[in-house]
Every structure is written in C-alpha cells, then in structure tokens.
N, CA, C and O atoms as a DFTB+ gen file, in Angstrom:
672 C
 N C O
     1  1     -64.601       0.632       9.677
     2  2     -64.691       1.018       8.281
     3  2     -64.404       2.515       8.163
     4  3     -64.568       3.234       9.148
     5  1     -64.046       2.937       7.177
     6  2     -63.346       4.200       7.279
     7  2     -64.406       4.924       6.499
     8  3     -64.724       4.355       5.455
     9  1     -64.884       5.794       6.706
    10  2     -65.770       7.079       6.307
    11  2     -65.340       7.057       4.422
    12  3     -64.233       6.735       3.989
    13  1     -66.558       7.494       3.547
    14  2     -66.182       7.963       2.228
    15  2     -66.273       9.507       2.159
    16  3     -67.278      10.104       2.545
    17  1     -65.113      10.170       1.620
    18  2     -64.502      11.146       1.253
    19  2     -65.951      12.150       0.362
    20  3     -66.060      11.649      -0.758
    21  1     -66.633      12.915       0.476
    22  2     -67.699      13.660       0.135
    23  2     -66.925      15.116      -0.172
    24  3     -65.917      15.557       0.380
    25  1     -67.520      15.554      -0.956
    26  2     -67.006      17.179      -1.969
    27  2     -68.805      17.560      -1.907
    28  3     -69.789      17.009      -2.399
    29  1     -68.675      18.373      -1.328
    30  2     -70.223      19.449      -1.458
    31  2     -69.826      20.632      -2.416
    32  3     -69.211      21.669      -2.169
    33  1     -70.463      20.071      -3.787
    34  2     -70.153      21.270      -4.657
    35  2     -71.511      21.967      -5.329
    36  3     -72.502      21.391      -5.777
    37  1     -71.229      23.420      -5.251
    38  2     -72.461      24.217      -5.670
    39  2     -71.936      25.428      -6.747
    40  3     -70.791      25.581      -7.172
    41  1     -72.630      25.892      -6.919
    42  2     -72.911      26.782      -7.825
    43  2     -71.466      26.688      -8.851
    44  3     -70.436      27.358      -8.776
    45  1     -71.913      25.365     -10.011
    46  2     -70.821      25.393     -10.574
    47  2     -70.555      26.731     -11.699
    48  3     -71.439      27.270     -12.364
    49  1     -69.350      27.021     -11.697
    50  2     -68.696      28.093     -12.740
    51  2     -67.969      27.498     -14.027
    52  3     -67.170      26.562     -13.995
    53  1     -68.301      28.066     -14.960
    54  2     -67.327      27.377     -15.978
    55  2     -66.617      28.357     -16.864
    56  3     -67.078      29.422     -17.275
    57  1     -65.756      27.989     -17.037
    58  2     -64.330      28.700     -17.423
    59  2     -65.157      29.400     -18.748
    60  3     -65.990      28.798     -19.426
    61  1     -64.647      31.080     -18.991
    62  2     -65.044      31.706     -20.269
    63  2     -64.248      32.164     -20.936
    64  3     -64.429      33.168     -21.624
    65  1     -62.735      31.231     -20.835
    66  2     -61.797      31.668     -21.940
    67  2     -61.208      30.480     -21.376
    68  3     -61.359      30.161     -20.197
    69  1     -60.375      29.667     -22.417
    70  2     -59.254      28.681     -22.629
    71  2     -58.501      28.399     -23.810
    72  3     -58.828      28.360     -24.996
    73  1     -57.238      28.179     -23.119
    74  2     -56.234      28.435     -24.783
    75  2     -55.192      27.445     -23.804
    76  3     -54.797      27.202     -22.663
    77  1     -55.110      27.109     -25.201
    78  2     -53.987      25.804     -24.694
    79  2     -52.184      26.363     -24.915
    80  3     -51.732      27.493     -25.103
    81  1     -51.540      25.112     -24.799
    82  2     -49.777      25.398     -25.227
    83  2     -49.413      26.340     -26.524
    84  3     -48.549      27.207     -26.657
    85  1     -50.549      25.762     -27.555
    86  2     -50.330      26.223     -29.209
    87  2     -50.924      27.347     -29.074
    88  3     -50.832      27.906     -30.167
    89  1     -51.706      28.258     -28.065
    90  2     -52.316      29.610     -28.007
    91  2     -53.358      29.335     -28.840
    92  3     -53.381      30.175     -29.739
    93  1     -54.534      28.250     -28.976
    94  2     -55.404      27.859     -29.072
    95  2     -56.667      27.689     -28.732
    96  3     -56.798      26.811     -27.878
    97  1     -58.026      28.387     -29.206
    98  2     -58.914      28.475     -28.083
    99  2     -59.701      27.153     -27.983
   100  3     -60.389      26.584     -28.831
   101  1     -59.408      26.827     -26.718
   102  2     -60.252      25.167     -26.405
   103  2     -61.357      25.331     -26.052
   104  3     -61.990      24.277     -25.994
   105  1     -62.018      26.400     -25.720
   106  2     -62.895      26.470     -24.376
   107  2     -64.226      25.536     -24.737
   108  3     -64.659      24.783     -23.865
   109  1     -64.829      25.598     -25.972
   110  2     -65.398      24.856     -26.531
   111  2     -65.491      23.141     -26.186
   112  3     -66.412      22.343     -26.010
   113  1     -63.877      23.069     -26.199
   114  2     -63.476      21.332     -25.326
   115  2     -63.836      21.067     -23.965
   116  3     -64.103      19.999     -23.415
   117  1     -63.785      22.430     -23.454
   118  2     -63.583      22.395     -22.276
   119  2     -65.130      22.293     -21.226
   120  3     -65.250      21.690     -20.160
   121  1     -66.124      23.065     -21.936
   122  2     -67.571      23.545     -21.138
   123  2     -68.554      22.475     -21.230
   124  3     -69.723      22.713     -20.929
   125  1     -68.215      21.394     -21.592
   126  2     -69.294      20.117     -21.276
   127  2     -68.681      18.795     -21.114
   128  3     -67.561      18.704     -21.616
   129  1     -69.167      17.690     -20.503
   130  2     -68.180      16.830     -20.602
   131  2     -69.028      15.123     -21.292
   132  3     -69.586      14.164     -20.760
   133  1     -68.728      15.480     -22.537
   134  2     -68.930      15.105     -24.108
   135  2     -67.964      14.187     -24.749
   136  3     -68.298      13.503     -25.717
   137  1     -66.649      14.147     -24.184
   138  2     -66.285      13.373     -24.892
   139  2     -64.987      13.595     -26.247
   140  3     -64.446      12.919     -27.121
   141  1     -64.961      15.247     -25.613
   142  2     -64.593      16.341     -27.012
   143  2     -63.683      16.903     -25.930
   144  3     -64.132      17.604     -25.024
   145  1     -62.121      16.516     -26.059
   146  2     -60.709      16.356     -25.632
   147  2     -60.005      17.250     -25.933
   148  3     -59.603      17.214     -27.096
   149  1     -59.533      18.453     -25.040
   150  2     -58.354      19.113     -25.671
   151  2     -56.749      17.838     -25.881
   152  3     -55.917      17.418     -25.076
   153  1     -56.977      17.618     -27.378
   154  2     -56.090      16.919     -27.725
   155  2     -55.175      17.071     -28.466
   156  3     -54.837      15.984     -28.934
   157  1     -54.400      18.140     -28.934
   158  2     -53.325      18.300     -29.507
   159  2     -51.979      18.465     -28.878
   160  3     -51.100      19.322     -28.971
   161  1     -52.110      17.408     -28.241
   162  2     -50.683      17.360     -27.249
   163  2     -49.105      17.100     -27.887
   164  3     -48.862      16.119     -28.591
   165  1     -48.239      17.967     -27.586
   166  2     -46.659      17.385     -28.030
   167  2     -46.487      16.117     -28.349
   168  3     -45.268      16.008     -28.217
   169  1     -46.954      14.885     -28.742
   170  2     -46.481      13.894     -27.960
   171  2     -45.293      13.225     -28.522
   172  3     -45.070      13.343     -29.727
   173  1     -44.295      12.344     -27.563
   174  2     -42.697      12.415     -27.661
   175  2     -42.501      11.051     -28.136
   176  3     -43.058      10.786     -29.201
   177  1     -41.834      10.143     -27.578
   178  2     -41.352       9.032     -27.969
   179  2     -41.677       7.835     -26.987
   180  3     -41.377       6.643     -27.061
   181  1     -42.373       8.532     -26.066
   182  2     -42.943       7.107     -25.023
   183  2     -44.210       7.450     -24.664
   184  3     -44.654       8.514     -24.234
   185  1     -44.845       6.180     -24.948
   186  2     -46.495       6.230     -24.947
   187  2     -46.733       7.415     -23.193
   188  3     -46.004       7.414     -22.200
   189  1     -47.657       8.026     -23.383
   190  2     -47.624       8.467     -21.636
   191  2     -47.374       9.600     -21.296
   192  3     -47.988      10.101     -20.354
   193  1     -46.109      10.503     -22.192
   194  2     -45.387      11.271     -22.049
   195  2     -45.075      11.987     -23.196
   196  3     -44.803      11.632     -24.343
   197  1     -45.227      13.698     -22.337
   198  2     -45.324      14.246     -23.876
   199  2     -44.499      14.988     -23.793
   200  3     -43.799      15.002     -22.781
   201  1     -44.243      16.063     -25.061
   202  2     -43.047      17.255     -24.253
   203  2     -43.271      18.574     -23.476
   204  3     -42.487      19.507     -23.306
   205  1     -44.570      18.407     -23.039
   206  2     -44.910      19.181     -21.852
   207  2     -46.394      20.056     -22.465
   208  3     -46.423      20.311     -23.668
   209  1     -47.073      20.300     -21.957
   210  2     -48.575      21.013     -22.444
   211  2     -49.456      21.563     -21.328
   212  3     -49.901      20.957     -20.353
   213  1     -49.612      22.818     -21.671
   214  2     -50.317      23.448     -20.460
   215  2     -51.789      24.282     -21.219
   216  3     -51.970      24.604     -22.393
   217  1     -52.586      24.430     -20.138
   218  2     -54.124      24.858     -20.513
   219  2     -54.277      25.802     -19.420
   220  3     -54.027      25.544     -18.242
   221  1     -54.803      27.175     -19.978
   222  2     -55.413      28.061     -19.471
   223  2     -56.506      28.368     -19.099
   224  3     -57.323      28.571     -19.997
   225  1     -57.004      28.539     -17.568
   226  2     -58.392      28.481     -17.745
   227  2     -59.110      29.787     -17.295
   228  3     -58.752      30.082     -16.155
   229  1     -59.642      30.309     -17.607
   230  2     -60.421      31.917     -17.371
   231  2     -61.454      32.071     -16.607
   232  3     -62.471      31.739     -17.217
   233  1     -61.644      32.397     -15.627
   234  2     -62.930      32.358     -14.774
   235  2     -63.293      33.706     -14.502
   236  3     -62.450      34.535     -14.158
   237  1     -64.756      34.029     -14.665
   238  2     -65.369      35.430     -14.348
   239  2     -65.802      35.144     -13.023
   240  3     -66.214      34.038     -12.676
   241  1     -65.712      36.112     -12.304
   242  2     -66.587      36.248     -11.054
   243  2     -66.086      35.159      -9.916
   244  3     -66.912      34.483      -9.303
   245  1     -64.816      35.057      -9.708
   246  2     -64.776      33.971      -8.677
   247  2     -65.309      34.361      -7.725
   248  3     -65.347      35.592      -7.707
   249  1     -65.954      33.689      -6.528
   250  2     -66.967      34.095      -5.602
   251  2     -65.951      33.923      -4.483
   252  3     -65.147      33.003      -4.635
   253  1     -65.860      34.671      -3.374
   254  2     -65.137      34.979      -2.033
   255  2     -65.435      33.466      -1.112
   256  3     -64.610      32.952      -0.357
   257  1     -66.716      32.977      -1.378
   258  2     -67.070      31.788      -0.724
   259  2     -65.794      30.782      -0.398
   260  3     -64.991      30.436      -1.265
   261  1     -65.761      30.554       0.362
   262  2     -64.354      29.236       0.655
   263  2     -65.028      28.127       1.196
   264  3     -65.520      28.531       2.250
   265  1     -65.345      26.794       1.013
   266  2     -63.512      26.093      -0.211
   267  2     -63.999      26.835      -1.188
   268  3     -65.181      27.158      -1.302
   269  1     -62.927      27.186      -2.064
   270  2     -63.305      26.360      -3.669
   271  2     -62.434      24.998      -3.971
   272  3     -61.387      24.607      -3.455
   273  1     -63.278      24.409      -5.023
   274  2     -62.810      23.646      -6.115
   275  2     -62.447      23.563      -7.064
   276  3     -63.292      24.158      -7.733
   277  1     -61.413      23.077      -7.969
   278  2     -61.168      22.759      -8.850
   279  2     -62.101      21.419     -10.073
   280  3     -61.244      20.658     -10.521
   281  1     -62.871      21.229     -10.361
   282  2     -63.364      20.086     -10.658
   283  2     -62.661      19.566     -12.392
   284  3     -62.974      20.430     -13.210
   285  1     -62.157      18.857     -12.791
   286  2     -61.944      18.409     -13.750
   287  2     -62.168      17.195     -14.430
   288  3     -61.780      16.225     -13.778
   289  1     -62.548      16.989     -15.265
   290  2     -63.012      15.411     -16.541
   291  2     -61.580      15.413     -16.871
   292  3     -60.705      16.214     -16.543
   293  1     -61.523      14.344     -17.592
   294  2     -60.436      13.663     -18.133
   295  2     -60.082      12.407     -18.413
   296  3     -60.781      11.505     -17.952
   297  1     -58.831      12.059     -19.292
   298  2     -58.434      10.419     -19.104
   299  2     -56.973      10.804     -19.413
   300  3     -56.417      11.683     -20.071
   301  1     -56.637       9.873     -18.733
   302  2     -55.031       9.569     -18.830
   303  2     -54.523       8.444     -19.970
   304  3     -55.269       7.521     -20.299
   305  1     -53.407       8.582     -20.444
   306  2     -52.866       7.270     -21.354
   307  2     -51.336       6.993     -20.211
   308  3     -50.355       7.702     -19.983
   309  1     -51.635       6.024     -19.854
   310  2     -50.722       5.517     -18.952
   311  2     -49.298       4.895     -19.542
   312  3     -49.173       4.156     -20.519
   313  1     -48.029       5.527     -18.467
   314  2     -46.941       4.842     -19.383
   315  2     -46.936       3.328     -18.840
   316  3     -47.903       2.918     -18.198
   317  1     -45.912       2.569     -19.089
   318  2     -46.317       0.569     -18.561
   319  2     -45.157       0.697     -18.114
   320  3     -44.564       1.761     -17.940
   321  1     -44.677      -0.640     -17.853
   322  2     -43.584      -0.693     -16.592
   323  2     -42.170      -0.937     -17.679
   324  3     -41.095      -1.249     -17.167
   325  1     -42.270      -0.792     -18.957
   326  2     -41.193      -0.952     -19.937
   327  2     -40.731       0.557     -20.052
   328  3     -39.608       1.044     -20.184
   329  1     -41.906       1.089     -19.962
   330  2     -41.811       2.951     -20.091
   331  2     -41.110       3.160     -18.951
   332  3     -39.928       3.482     -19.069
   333  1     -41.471       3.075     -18.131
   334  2     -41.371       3.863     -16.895
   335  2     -39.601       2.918     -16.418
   336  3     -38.770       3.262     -15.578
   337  1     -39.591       1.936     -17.179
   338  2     -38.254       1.567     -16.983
   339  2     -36.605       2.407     -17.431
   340  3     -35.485       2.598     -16.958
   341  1     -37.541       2.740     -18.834
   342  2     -36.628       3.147     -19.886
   343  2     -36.819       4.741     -19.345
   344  3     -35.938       5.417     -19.877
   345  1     -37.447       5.345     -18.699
   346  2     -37.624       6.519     -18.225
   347  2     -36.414       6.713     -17.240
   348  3     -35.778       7.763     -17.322
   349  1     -36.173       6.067     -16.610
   350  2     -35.519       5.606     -15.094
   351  2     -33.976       5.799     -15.536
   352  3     -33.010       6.127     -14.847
   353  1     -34.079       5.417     -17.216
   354  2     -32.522       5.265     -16.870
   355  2     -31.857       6.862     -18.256
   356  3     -30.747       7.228     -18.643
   357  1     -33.090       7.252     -18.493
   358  2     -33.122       8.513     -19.684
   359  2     -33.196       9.847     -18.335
   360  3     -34.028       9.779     -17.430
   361  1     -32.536      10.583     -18.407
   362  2     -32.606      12.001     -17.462
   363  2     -33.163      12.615     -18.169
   364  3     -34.134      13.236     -17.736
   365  1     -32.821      12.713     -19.494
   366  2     -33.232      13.810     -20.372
   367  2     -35.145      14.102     -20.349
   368  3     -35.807      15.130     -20.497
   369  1     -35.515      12.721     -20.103
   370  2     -36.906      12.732     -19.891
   371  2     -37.720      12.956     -18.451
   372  3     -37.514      12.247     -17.466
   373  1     -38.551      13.911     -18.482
   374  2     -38.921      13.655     -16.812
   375  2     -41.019      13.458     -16.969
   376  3     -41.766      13.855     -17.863
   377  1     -41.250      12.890     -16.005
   378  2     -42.689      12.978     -15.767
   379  2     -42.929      13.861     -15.138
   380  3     -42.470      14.060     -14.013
   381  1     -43.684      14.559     -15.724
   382  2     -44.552      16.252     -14.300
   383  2     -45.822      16.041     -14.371
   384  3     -46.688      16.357     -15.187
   385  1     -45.810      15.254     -13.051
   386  2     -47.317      15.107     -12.703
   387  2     -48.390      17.277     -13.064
   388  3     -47.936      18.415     -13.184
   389  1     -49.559      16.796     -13.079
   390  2     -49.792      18.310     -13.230
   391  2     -49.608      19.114     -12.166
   392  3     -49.823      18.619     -11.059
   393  1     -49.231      20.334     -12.245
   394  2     -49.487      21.702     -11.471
   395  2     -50.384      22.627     -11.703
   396  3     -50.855      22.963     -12.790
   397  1     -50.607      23.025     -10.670
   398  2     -51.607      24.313     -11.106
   399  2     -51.129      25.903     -10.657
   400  3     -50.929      26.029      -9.449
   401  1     -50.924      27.128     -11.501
   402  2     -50.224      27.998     -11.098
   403  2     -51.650      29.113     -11.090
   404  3     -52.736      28.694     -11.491
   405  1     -51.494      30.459     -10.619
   406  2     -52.294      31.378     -10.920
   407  2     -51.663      32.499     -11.939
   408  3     -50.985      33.433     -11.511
   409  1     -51.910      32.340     -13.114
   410  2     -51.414      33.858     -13.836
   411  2     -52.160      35.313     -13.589
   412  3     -53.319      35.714     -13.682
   413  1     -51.017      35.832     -13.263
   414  2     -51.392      37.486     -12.740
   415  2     -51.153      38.048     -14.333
   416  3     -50.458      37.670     -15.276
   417  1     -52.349      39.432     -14.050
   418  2     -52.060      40.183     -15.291
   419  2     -51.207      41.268     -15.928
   420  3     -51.349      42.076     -16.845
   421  1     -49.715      40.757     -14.544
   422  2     -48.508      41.491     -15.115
   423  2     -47.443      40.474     -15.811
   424  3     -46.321      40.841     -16.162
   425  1     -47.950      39.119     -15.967
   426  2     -46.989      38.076     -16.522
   427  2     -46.379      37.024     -15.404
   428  3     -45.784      35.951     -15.506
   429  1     -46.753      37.733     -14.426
   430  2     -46.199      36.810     -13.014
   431  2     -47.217      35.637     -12.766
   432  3     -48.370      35.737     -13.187
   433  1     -46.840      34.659     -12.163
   434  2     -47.417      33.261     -11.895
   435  2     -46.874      32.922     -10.456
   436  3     -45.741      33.152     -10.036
   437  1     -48.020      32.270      -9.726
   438  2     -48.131      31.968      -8.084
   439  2     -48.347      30.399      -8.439
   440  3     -49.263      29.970      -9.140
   441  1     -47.314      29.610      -7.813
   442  2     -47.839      28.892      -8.010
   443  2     -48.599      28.359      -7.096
   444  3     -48.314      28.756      -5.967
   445  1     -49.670      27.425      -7.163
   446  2     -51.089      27.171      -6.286
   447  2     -50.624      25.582      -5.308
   448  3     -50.546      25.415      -4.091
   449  1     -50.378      24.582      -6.503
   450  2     -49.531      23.547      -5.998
   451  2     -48.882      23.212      -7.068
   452  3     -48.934      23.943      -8.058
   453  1     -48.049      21.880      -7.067
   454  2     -46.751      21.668      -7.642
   455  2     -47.402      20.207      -8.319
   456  3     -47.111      19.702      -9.403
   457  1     -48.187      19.818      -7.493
   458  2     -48.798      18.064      -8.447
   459  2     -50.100      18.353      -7.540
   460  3     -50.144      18.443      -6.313
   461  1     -50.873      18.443      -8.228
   462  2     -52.888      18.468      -8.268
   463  2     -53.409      16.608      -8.180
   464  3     -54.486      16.139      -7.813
   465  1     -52.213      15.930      -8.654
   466  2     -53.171      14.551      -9.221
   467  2     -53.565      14.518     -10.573
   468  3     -53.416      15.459     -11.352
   469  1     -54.110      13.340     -10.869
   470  2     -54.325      13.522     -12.457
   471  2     -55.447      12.356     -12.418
   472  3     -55.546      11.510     -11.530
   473  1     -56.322      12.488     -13.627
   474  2     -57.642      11.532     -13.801
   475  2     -56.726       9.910     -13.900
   476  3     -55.734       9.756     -14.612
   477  1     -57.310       8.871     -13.054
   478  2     -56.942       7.853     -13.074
   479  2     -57.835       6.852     -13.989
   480  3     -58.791       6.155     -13.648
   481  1     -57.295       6.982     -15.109
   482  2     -57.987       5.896     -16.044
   483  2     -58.968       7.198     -17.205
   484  3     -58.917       8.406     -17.433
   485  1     -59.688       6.145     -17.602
   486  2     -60.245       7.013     -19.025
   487  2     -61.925       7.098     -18.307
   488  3     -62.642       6.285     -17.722
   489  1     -62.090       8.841     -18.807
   490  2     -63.530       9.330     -18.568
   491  2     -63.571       9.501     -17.017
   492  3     -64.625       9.218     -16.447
   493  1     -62.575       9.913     -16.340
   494  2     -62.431      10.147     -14.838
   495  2     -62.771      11.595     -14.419
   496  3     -62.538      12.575     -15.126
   497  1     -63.271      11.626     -13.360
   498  2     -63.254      13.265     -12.666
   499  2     -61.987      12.825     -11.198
   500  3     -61.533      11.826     -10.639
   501  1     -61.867      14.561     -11.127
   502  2     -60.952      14.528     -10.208
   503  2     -61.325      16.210      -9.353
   504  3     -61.307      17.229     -10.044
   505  1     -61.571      16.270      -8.163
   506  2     -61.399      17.228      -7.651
   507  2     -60.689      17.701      -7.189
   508  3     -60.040      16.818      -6.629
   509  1     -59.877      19.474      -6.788
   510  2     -58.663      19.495      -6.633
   511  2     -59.604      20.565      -5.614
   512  3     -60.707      21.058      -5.852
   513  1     -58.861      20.695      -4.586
   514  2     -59.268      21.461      -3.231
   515  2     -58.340      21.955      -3.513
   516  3     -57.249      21.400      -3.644
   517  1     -58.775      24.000      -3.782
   518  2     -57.898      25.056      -3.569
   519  2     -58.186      25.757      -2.582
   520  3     -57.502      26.779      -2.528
   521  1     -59.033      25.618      -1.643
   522  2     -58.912      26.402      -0.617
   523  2     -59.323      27.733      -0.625
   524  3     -60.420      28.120      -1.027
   525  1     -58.452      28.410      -0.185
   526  2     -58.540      30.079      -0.332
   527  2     -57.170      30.790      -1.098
   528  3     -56.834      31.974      -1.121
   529  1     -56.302      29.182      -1.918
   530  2     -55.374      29.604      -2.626
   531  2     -55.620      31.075      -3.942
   532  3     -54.836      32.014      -4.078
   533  1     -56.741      30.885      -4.635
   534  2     -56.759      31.699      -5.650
   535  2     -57.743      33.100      -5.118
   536  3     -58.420      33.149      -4.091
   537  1     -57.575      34.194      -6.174
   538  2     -58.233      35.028      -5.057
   539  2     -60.192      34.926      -5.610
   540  3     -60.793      33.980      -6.120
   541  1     -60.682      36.287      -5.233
   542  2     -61.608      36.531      -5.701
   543  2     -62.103      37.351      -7.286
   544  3     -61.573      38.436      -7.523
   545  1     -62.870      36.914      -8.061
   546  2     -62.998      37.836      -8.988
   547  2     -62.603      37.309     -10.306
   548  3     -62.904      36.122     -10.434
   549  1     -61.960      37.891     -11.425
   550  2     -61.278      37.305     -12.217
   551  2     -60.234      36.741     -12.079
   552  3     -59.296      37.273     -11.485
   553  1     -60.158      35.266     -12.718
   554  2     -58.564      34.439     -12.685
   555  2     -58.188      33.978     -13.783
   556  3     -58.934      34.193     -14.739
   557  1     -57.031      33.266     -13.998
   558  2     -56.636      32.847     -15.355
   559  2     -55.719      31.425     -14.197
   560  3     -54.590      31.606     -13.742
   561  1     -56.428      30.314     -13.982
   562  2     -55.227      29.371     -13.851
   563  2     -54.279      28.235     -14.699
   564  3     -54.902      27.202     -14.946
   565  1     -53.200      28.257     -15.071
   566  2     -52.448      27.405     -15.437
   567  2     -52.253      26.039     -15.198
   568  3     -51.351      25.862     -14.379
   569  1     -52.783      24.976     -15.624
   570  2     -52.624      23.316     -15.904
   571  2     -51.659      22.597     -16.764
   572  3     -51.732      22.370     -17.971
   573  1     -50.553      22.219     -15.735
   574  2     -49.498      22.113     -16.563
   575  2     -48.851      20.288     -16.481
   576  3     -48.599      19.590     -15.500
   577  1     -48.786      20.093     -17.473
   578  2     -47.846      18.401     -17.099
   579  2     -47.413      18.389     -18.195
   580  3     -47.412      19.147     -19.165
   581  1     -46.733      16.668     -17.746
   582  2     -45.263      16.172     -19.705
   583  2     -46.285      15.370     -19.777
   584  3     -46.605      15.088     -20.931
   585  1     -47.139      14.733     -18.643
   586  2     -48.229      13.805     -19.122
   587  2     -49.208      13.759     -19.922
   588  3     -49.976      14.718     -19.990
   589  1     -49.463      12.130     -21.040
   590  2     -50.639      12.429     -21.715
   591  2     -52.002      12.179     -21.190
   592  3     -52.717      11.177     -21.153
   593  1     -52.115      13.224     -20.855
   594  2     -53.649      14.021     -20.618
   595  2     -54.373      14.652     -21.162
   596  3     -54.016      15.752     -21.584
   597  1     -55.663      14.180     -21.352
   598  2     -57.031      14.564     -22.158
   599  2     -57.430      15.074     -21.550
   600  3     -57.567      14.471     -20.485
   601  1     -58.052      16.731     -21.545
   602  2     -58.939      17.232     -20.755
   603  2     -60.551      17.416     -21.211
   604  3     -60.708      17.630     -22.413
   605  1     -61.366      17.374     -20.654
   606  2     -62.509      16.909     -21.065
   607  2     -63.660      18.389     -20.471
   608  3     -64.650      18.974     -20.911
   609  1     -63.108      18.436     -19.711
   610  2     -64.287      19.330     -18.940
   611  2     -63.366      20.657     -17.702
   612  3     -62.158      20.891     -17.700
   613  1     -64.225      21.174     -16.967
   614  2     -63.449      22.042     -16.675
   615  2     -64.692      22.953     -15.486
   616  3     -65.750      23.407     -15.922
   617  1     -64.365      23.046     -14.295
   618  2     -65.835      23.943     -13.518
   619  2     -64.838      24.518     -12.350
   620  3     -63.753      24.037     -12.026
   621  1     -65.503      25.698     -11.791
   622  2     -64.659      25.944     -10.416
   623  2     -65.974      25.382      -9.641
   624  3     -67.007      25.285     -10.305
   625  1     -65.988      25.018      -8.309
   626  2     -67.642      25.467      -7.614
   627  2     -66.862      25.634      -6.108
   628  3     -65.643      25.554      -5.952
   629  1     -67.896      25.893      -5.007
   630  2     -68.020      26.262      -3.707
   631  2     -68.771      25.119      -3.278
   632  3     -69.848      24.755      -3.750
   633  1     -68.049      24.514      -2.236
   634  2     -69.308      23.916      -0.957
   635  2     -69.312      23.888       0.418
   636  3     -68.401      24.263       1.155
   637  1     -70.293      23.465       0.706
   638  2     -70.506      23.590       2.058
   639  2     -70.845      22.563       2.751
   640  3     -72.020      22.195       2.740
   641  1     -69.950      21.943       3.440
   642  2     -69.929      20.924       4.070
   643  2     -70.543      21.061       5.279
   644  3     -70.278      20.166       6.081
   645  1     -71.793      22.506       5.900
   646  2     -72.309      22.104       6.834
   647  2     -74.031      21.603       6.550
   648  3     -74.983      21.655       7.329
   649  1     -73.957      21.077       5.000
   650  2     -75.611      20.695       4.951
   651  2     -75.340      19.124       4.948
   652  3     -74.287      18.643       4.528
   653  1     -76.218      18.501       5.373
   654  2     -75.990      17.331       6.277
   655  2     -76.208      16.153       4.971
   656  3     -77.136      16.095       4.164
   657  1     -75.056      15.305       5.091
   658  2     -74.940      14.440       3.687
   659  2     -76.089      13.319       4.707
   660  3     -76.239      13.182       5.921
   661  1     -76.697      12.711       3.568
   662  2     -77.055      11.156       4.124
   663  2     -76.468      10.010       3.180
   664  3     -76.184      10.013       1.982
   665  1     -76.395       9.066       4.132
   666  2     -75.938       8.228       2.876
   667  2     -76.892       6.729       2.897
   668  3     -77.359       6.123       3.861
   669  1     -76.954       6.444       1.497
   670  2     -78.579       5.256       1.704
   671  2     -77.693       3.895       0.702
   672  3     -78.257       2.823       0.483
C-alpha cells in the first residue's frame, strides 16, 4: 500500500492585499473560506474557459523558514469532452492551466512555475509546494489561468515535517 501524501502546515499567513485582472480589491474574497468567490472572470464562449484572469496576492512578512506553501480554496467549472473537442480543433483558443509568477517592485516577474494544478471539483483545497522559490519578507505573487476558476481562500504557511505524524 502506498503511504498518504501529508503537508505539515503552520503558522498560517494570509494575504494583506489582493486585486484581481480588473485592478480590483478581492482580498475580502480571499481571507476566509466562506464561500465568497473572486468571481468576475472574462468568461468566453466555452463553458470552462475564459479569456484569461489573474489574482494578486500580497504577503507581509514572509518568514525565511523552508518549505513554504502555497495553500488555496477553490472550485473549478470543468470543460466536457464536446469542449475540449471543439478546443482541439480552434488554435485561437488555448487552456492555461494556472501559473504562479513572483512580481518584483520594478515591474519584473520570476516566474515560480508554469502549471501549479488547479482545485479538482467544487469547494477543493490544493497545496502548492514552493520551496525556497519565493524570497523572504514582502511578496506580491501572480495566479494566472484561461481557466474557470473560483478562488475562495488564499494562506502562505511553513512546515515541518520532522514532528512525527500518527495516523489512527
């Protein structure tokens, strides 16, 4: 039997500025997970897919501690196999799973990774292992996809995988 996958997360942080695609402040959407959706997405001509929407997220005090995490709420609206057909044969349209970039405060952007994953199904969490990608201190990271995605919630945290899990 194969081992279950464990995230030791502590001292969660939550984002103290967010603004979406429309330069919109979400953060409000963003600091509990309620049910209350950054939802004003592009959306295009196929259920699933939008014309692209990104969210900013602001963190004070990132802590030097390594890992960090990414933790995110959410739900997805899934395209179906008629979509994803008619996708196949349209160029003009593409799916971008999400990315996550770091904005610097000269306008420059790192990007962190290129596809993070995305909440599978409705009212999902998803953790994204950044490592020692972002630095310490203040950050601003970028969440970007064409996908329709609800964001729900929003935390950085730290753990430590040497306190001893049990499992019952």
């Amino acid at each position: 039997a194969r081992e279950p996958l464990f995230h030791w997360l502590t001292d969660a942080l939550p984002p103290v500025a967010a603004r979406d695609h429309n330069d919109q402040n979400v953060l409000t959407r963003l600091q509990h997970r309620d049910g209350v959706y950054v939802d004003e997405l592009p959306l295009g001509r196929y259920q699933g897919l939008t014309d692209g929407h990104f969210v900013d997220l602001s963190f004070a005090g990132v802590p030097a501690s390594r890992p960090l995490h990414l933790i995110l709420w959410g739900w997805t609206f899934p395209t179906d196999t008629s979509i994803n057909f008619a996708l196949a044969q349209d160029s003009s349209r593409s799916l971008r799973g999400p990315s996550l970039e770091v904005l610097h405060a000269d306008g420059s952007r790192t990007l962190v990774s290129p596809f993070i994953g995305f909440p599978n199904g409705k009212r999902k969490a998803m953790v994204v292992n950044l490592g020692d990608n972002i630095p310490a201190g203040d950050v601003t990271l970028r969440l970007a996809t064409s996908m329709q995605i609800y964001w729900d919630a929003a935390v950085l945290s730290h753990g430590d995988p040497s306190v001893p899990a049990v499992v019952t």
